[in-house]
ZADO-1210 file (C-alpha; in nm, 4 decimals, padded with zeros to 6 digits):
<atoms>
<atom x="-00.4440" y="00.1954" z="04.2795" code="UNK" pos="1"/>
<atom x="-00.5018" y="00.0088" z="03.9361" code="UNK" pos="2"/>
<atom x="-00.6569" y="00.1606" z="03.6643" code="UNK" pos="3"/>
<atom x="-00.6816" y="00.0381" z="03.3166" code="UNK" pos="4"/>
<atom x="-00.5908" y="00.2756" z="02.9889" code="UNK" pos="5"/>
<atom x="-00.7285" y="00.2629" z="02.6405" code="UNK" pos="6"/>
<atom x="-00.4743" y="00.3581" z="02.4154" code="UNK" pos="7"/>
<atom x="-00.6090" y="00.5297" z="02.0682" code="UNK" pos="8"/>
<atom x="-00.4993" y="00.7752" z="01.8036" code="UNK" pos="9"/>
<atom x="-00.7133" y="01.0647" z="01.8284" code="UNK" pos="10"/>
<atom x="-00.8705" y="01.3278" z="01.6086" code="UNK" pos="11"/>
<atom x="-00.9126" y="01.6722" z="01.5631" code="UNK" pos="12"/>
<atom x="-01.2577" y="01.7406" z="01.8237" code="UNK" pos="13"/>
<atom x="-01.3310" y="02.1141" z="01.6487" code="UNK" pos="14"/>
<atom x="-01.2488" y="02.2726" z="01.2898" code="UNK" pos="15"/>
<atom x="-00.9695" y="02.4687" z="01.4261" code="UNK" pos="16"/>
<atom x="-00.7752" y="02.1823" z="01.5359" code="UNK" pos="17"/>
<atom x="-00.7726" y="01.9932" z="01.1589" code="UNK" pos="18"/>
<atom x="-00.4919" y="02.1960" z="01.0663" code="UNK" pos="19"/>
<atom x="-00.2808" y="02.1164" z="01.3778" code="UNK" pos="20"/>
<atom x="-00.3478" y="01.8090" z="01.3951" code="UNK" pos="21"/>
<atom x="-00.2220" y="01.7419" z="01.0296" code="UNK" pos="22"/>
<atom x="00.0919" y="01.9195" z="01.0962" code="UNK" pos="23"/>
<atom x="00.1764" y="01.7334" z="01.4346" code="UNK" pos="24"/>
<atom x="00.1266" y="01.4084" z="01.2913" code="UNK" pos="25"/>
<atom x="00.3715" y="01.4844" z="01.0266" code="UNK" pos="26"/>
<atom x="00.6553" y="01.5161" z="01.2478" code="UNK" pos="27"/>
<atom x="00.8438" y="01.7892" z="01.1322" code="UNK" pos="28"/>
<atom x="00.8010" y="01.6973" z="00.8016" code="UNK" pos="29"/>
<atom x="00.6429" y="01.9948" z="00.5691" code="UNK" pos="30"/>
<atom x="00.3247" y="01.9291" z="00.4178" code="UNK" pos="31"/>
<atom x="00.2018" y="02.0902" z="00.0986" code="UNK" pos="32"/>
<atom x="-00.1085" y="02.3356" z="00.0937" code="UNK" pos="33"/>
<atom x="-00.2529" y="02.0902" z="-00.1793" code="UNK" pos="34"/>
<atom x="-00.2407" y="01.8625" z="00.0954" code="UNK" pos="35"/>
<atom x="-00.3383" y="01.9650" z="00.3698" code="UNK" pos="36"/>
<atom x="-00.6307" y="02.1399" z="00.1887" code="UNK" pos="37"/>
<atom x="-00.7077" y="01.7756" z="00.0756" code="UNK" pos="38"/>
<atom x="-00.7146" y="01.5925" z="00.4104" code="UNK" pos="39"/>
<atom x="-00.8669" y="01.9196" z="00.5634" code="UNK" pos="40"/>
<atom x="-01.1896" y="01.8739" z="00.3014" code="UNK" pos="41"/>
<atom x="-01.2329" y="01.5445" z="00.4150" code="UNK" pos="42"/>
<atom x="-01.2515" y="01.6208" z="00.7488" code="UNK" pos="43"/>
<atom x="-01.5060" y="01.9074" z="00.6527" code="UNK" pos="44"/>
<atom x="-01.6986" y="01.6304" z="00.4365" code="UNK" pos="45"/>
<atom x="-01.7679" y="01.4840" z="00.7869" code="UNK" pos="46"/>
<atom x="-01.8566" y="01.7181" z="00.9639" code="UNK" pos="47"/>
<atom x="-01.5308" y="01.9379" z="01.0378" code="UNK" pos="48"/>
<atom x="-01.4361" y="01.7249" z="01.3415" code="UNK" pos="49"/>
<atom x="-01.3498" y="01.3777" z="01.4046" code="UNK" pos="50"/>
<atom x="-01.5680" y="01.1531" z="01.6521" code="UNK" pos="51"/>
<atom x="-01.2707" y="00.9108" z="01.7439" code="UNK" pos="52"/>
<atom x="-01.2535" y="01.0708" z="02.0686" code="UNK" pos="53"/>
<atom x="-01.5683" y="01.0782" z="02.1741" code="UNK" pos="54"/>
<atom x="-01.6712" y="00.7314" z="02.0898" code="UNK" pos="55"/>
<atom x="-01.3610" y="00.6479" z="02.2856" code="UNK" pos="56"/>
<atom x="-01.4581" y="00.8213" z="02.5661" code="UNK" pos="57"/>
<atom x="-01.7998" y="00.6072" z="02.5302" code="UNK" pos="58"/>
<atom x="-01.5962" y="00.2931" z="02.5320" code="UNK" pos="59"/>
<atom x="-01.4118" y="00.4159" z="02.8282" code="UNK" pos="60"/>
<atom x="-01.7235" y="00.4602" z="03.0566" code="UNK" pos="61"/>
<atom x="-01.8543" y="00.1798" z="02.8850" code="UNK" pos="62"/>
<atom x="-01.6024" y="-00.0839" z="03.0117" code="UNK" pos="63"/>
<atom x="-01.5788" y="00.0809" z="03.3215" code="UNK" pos="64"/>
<atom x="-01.9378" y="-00.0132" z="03.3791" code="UNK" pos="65"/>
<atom x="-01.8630" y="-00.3396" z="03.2662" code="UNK" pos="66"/>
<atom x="-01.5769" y="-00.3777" z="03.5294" code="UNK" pos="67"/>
<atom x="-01.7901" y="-00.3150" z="03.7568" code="UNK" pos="68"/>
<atom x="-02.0720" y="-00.5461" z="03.7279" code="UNK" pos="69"/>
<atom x="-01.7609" y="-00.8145" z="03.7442" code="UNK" pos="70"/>
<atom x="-01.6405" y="-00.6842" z="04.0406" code="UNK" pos="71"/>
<atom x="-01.3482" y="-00.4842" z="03.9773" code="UNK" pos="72"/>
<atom x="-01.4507" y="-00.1236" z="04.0081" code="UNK" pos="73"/>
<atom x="-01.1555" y="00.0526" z="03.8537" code="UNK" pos="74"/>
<atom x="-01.1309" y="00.3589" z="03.6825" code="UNK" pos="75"/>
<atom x="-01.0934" y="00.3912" z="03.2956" code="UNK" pos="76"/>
<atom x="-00.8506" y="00.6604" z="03.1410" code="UNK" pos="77"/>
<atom x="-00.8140" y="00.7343" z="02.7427" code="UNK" pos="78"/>
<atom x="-00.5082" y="00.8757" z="02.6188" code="UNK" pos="79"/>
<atom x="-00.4180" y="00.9540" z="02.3017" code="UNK" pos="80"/>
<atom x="-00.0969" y="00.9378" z="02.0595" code="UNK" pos="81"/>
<atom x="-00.1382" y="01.1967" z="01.8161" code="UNK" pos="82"/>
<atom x="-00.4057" y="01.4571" z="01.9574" code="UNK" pos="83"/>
<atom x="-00.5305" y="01.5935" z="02.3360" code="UNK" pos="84"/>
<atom x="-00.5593" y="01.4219" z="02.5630" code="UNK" pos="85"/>
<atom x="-00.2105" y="01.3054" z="02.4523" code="UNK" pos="86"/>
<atom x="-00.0828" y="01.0087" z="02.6387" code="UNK" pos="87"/>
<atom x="00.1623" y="01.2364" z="02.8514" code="UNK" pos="88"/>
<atom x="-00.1750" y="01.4265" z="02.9222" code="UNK" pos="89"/>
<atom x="-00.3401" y="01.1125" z="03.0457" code="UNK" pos="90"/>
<atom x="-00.0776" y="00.9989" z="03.2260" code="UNK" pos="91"/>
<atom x="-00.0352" y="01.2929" z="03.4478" code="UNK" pos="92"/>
<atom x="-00.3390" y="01.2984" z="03.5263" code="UNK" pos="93"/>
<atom x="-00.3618" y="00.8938" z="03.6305" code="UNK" pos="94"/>
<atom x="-00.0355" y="00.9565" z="03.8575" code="UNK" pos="95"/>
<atom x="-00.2592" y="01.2796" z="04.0136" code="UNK" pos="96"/>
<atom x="-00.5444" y="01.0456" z="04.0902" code="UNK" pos="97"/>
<atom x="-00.2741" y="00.7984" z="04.2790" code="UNK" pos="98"/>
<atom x="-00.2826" y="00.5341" z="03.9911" code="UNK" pos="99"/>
<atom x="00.0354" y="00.2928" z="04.0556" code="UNK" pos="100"/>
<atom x="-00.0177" y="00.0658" z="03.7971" code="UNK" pos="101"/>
<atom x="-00.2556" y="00.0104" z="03.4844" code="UNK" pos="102"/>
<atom x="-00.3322" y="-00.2276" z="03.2129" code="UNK" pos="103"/>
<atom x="-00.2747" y="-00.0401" z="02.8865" code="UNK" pos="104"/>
<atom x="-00.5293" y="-00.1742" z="02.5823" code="UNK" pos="105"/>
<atom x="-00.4333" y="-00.0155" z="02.2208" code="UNK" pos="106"/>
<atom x="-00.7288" y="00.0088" z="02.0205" code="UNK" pos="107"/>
<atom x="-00.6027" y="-00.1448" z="01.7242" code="UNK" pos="108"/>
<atom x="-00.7459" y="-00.5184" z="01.6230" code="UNK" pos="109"/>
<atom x="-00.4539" y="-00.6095" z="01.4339" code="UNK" pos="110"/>
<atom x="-00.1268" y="-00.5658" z="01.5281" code="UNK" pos="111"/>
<atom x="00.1708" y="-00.3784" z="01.3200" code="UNK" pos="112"/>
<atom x="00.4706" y="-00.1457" z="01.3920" code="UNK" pos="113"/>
<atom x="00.1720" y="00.1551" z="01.2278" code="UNK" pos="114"/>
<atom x="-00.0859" y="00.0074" z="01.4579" code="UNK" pos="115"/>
<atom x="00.0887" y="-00.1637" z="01.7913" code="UNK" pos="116"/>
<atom x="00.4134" y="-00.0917" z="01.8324" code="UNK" pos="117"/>
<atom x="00.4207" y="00.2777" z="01.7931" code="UNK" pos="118"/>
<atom x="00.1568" y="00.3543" z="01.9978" code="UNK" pos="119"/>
<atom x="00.3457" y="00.1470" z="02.2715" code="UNK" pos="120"/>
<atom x="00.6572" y="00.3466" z="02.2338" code="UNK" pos="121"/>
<atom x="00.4903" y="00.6739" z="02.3086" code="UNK" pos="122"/>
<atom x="00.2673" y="00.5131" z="02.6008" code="UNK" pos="123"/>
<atom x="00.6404" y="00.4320" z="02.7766" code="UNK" pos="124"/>
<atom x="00.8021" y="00.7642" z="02.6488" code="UNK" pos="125"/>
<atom x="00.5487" y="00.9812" z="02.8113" code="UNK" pos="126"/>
<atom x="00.5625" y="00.7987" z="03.1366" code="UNK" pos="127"/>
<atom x="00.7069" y="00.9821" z="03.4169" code="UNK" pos="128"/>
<atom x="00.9595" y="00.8500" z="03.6614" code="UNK" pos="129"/>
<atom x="00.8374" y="00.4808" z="03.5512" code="UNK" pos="130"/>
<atom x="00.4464" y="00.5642" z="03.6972" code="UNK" pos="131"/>
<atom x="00.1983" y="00.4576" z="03.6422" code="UNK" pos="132"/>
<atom x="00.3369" y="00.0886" z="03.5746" code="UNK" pos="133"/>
<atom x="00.2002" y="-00.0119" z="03.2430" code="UNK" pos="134"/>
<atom x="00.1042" y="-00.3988" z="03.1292" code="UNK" pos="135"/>
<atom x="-00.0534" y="-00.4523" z="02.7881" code="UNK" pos="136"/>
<atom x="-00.3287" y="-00.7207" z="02.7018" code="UNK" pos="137"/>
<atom x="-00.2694" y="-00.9629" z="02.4126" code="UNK" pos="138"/>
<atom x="-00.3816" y="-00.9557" z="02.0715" code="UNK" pos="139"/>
<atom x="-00.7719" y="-01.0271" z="01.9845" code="UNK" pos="140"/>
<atom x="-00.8287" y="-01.0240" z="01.6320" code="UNK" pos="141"/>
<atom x="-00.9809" y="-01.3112" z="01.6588" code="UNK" pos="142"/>
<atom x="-01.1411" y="-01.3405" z="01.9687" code="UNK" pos="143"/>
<atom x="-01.5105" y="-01.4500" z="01.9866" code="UNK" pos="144"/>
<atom x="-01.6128" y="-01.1687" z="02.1565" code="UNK" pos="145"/>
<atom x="-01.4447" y="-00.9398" z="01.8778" code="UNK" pos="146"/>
<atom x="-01.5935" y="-01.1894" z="01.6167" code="UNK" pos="147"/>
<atom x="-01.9658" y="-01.1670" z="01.7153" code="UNK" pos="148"/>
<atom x="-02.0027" y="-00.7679" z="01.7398" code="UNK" pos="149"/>
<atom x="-01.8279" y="-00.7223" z="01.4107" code="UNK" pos="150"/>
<atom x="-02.0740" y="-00.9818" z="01.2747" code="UNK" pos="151"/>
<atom x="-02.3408" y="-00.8327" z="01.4578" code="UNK" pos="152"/>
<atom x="-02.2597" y="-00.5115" z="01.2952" code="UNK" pos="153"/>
<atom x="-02.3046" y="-00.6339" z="00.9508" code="UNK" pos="154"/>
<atom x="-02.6272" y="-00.8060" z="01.0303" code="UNK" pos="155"/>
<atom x="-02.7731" y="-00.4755" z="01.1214" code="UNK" pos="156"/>
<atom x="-02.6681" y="-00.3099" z="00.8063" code="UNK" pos="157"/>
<atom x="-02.7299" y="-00.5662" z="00.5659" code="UNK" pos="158"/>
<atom x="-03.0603" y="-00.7642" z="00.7124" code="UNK" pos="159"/>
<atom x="-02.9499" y="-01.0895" z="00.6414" code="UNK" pos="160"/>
<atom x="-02.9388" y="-01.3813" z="00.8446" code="UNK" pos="161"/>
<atom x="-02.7019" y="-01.5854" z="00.9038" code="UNK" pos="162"/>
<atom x="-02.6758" y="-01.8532" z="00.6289" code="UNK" pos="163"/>
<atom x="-02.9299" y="-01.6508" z="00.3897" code="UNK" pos="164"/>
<atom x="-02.6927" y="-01.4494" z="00.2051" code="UNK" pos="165"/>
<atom x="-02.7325" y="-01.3551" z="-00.1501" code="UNK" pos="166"/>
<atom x="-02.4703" y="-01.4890" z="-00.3630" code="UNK" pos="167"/>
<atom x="-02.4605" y="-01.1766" z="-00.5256" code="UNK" pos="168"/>
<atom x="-02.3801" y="-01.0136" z="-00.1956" code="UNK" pos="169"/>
<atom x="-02.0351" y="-01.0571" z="-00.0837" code="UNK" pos="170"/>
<atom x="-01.8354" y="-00.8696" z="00.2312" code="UNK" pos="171"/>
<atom x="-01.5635" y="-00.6455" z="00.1636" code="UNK" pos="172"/>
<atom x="-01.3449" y="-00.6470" z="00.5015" code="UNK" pos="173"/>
<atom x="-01.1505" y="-00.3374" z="00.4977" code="UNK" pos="174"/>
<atom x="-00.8226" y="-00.2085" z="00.7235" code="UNK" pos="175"/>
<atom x="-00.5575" y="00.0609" z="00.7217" code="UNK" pos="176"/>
<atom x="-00.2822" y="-00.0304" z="00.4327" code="UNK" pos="177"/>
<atom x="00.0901" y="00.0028" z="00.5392" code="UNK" pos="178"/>
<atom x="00.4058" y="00.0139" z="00.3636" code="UNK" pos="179"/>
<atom x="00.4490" y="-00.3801" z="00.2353" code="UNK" pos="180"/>
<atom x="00.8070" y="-00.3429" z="00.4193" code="UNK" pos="181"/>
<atom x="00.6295" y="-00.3200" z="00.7583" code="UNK" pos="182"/>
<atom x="00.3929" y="-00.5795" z="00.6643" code="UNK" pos="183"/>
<atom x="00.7165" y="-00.8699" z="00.5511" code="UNK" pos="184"/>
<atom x="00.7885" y="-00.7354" z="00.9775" code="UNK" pos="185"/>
<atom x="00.4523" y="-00.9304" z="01.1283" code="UNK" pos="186"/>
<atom x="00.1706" y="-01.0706" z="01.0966" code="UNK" pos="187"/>
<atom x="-00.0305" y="-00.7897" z="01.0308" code="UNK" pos="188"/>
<atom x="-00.2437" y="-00.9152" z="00.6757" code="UNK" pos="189"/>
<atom x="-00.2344" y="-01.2424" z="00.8599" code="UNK" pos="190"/>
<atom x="-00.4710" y="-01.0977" z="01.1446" code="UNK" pos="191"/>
<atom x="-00.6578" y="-00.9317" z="00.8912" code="UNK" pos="192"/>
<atom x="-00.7455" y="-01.2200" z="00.6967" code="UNK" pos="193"/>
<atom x="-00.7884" y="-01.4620" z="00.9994" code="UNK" pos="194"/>
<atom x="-01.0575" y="-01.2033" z="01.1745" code="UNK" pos="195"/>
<atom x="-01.2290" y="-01.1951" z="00.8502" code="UNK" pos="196"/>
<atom x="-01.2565" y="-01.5262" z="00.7971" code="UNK" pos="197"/>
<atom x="-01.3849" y="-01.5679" z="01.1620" code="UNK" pos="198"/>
<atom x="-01.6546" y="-01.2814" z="01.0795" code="UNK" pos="199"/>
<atom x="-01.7644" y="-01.4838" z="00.7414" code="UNK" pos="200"/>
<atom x="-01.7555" y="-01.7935" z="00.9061" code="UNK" pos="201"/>
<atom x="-01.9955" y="-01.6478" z="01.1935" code="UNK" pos="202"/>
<atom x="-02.2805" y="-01.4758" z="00.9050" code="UNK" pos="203"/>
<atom x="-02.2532" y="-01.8283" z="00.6971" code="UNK" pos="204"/>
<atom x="-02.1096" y="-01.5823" z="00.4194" code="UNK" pos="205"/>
<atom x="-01.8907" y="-01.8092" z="00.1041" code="UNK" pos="206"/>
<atom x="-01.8025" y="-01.4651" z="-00.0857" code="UNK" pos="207"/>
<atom x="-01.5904" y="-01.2436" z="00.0592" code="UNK" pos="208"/>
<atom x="-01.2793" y="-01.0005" z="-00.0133" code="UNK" pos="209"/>
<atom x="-01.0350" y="-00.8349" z="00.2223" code="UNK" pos="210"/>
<atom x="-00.9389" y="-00.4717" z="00.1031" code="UNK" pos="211"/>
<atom x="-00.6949" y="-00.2110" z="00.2231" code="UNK" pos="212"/>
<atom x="-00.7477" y="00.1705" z="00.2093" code="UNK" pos="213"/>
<atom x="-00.6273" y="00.4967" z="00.3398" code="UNK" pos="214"/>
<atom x="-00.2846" y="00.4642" z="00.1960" code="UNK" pos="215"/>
<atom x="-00.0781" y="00.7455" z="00.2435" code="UNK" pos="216"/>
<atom x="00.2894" y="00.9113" z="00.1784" code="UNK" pos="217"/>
<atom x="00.5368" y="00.8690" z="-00.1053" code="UNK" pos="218"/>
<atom x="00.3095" y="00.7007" z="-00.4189" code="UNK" pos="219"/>
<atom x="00.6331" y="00.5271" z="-00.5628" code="UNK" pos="220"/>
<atom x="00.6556" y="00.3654" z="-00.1187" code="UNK" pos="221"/>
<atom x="00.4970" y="00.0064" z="-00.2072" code="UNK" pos="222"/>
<atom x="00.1698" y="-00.0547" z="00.0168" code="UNK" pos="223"/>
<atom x="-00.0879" y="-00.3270" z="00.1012" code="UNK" pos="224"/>
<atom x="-00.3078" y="-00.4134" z="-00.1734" code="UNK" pos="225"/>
<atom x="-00.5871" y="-00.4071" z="-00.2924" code="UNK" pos="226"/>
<atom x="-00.7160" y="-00.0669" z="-00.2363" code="UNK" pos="227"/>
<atom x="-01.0916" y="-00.1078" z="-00.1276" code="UNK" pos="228"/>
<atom x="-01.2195" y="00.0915" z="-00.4546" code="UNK" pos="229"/>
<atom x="-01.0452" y="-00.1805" z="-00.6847" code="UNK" pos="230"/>
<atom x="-01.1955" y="-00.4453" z="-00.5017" code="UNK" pos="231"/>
<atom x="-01.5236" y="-00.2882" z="-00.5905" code="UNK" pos="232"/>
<atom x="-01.4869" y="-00.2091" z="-00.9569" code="UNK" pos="233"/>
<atom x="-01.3532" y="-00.6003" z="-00.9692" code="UNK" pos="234"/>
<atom x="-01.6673" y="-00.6900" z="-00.8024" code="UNK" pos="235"/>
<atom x="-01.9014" y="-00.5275" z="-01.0315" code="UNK" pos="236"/>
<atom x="-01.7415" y="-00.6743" z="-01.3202" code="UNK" pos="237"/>
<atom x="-01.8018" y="-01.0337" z="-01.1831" code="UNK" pos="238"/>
<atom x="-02.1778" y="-00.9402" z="-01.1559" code="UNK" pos="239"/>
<atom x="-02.1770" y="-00.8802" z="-00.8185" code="UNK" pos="240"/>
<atom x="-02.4462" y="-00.5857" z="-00.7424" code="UNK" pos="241"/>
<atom x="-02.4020" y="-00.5459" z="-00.3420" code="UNK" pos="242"/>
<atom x="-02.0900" y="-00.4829" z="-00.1434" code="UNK" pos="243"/>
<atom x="-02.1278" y="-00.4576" z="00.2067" code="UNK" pos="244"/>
<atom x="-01.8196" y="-00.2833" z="00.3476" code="UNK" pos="245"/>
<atom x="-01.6814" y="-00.3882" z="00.7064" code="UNK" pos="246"/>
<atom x="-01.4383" y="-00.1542" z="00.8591" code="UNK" pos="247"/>
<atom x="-01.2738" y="-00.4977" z="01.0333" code="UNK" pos="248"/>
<atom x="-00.9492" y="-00.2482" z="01.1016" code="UNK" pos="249"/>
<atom x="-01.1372" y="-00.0218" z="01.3238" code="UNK" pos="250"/>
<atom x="-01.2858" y="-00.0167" z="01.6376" code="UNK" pos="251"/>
<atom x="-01.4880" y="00.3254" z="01.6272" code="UNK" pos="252"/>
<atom x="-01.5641" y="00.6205" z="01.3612" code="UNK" pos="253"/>
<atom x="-01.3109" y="00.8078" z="01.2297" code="UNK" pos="254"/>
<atom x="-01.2331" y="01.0234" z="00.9008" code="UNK" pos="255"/>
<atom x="-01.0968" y="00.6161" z="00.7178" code="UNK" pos="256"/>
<atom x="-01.4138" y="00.5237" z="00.7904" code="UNK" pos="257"/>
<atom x="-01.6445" y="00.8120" z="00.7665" code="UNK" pos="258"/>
<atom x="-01.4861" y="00.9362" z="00.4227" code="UNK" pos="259"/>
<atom x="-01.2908" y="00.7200" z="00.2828" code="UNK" pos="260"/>
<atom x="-01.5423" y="00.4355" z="00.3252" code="UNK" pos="261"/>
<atom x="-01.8779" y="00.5982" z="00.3537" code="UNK" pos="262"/>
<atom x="-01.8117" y="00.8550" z="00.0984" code="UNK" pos="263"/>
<atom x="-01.5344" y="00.7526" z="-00.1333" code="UNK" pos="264"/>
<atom x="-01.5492" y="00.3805" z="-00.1520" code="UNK" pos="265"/>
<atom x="-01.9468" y="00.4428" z="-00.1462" code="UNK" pos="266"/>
<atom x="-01.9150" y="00.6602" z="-00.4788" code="UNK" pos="267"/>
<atom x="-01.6981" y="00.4018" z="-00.6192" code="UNK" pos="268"/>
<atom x="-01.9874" y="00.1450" z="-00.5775" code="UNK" pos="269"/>
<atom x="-02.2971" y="00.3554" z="-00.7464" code="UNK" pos="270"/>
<atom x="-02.0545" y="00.4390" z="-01.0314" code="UNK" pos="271"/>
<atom x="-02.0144" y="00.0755" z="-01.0785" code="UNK" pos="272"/>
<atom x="-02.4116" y="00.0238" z="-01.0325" code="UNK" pos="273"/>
<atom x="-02.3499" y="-00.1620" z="-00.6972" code="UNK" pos="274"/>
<atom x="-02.5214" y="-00.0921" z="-00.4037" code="UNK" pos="275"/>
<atom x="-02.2589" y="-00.0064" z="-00.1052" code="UNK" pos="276"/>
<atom x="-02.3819" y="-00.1186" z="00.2090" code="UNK" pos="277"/>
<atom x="-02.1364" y="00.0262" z="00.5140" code="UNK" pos="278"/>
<atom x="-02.1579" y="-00.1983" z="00.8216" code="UNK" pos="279"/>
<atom x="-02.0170" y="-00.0087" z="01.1726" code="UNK" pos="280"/>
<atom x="-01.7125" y="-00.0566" z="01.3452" code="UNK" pos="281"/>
<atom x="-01.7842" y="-00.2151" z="01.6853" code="UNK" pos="282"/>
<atom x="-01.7912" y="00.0492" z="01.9302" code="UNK" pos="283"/>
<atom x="-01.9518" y="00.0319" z="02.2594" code="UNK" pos="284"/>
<atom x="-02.1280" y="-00.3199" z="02.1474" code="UNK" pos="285"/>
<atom x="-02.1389" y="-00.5368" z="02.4515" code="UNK" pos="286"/>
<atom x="-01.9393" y="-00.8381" z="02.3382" code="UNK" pos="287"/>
<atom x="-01.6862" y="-00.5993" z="02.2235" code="UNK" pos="288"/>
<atom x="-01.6899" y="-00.3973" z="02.5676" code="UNK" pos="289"/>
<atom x="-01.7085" y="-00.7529" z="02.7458" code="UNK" pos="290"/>
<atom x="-01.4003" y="-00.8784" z="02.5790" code="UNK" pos="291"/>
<atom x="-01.2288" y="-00.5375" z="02.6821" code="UNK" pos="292"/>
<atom x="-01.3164" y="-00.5887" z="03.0445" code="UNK" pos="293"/>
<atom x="-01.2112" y="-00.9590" z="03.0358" code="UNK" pos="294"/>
<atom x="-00.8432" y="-00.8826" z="02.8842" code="UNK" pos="295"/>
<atom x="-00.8045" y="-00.5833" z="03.1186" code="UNK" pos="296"/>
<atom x="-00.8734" y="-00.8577" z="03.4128" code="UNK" pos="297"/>
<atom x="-00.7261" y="-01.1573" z="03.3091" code="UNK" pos="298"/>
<atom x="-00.3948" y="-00.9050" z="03.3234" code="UNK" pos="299"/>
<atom x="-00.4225" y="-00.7788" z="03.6510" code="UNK" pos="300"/>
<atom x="-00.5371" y="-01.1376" z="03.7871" code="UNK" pos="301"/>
<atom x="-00.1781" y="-01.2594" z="03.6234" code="UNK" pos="302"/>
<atom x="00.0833" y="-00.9729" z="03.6774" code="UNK" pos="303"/>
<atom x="00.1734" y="-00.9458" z="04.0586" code="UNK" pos="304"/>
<atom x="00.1074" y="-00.6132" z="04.2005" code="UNK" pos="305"/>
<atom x="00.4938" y="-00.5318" z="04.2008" code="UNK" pos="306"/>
<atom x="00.5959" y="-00.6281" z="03.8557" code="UNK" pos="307"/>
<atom x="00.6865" y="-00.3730" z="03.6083" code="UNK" pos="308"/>
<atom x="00.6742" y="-00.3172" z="03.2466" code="UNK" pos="309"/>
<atom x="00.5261" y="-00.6312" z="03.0319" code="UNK" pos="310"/>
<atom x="00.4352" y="-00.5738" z="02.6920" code="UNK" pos="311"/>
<atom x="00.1890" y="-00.9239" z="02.7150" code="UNK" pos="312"/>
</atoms>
């Protein structure tokens, strides 16, 4: 039986699991009180629980609805890297259900060794005895589909046409920073840039910024720049009173965009008398699910039924 897999990070579902889940995604290395106090307030800021795998779980039943209006009726598993389900989790259960082979999406739009590769790794570690066979889609950063319900998103916060945007309006596209090592590795701010040119392109916008944010680790460690909060404070000096934030890293909620945009990088705006204007990621929108259900088939229309690993 095929099956197709969405691949995501996770995030602590209840208060009692912020603490473990800080600890496991450190590795083994020992965190501070300080911070895990820190990263545990933001969590608490938001609720005390992160929605990533929820919303997940939307997109899951989501494109499996999808699949099946285009004829390919195939069950949709999530499995996590970094919180339950775990991947090993997932795939147990997809070798239970007599799942041979699957087409593995990571829900990352840009690819990295943080955002891609890592999360294919522990997809093939926690297979069992080779099963489920796993195949992985190709990159869509810039795919049309991606394009339009990222620009959608922005026209729904913002109210403006396309082509009608206030010059003194200008999109701040914001992803994950990573060490500037891994970054020299691929073509990671590349991807970035190109999707948000795509998006700008689409809403008729001529102002725009790309920003990085939730930087993390060793302060002296070199990472992506600008942070999203300097990108503000620049933009208020140049006049500018309305930033409209687009989380163009992100395909659903999670504590980067909940705090770090809609609470941090949102202070950062009134305190520079700009008004912050937080577009969503792209969720369950239909082009977005659409393109998911036309990768996952183009894949398993290509890759005979006997092949093994493919990384696309």
């Amino acid at each position: 039986m095929n099956a197709v897999l969405l691949i995501g990070y996770g995030g602590p579902t209840d208060p009692s699991h912020i603490r473990p889940f800080l600890e496991g995604i450190a590795r083994g290395r020992p965190l501070s009180e300080e911070r895990l106090a820190k990263v545990e307030a933001q969590y608490q800021a938001v609720g005390g629980f992160s929605p990533f795998n929820a919303l997940t779980f939307g997109q899951a039943a989501a494109l499996k609805r999808r699949l099946a209006e285009l004829g390919f009726p195939l069950p949709v598993y999530a499995g996590m890297r970094s919180w339950h389900p775990f991947l090993r989790e997932t795939l147990q259960q997809m070798r239970a259900d007599g799942v041979r082979r699957a087409v593995g999406i990571v829900l990352a739009p840009q690819r990295s060794e943080e955002s891609w590769d890592r999360y294919l790794r522990a997809a093939e570690e926690a297979r069992l005895d080779g099963l489920p066979e796993l195949v992985y889609v190709e990159p869509w950063h810039d795919r049309p589909e991606f394009v339009e319900a990222q620009a959608d998103r922005v026209i729904e916060a913002a109210g403006y046409a396309p082509g009608h945007w206030p010059e003194t309006s200008v999109l701040v596209f914001s992803a994950h920073s990573i060490p500037t090592r891994l970054a020299e590795e691929c073509r990671y701010r590349e991807e970035i840039a190109a999707g948000a040119e795509a998006v700008a392109a689409r809403l008729g916008v001529g102002r725009w910024r790309v920003a990085y944010q939730s930087r993390s680790g060793d302060p002296r460690t070199p990472w992506l720049e600008p942070d999203v909060n300097d990108v503000i404070r620049d933009l208020a000096q140049q006049g500018v009173d309305e930033v409209i934030l687009v989380p163009i890293g992100f395909v659903c909620d999670n504590v980067e965009v909940l705090y770090d945009l809609g609470i941090q990088a949102r202070a950062t705006a009134l305190e520079c008398g700009v008004r912050p204007v937080c577009a969503s990621t792209v969720g369950e929108h239909p082009a977005f699910i659409t393109l998911l259900a036309d990768l996952a088939c183009s894949k398993l229309a290509s890759v005979p039924a006997n092949v093994g690993v493919s990384t696309g």
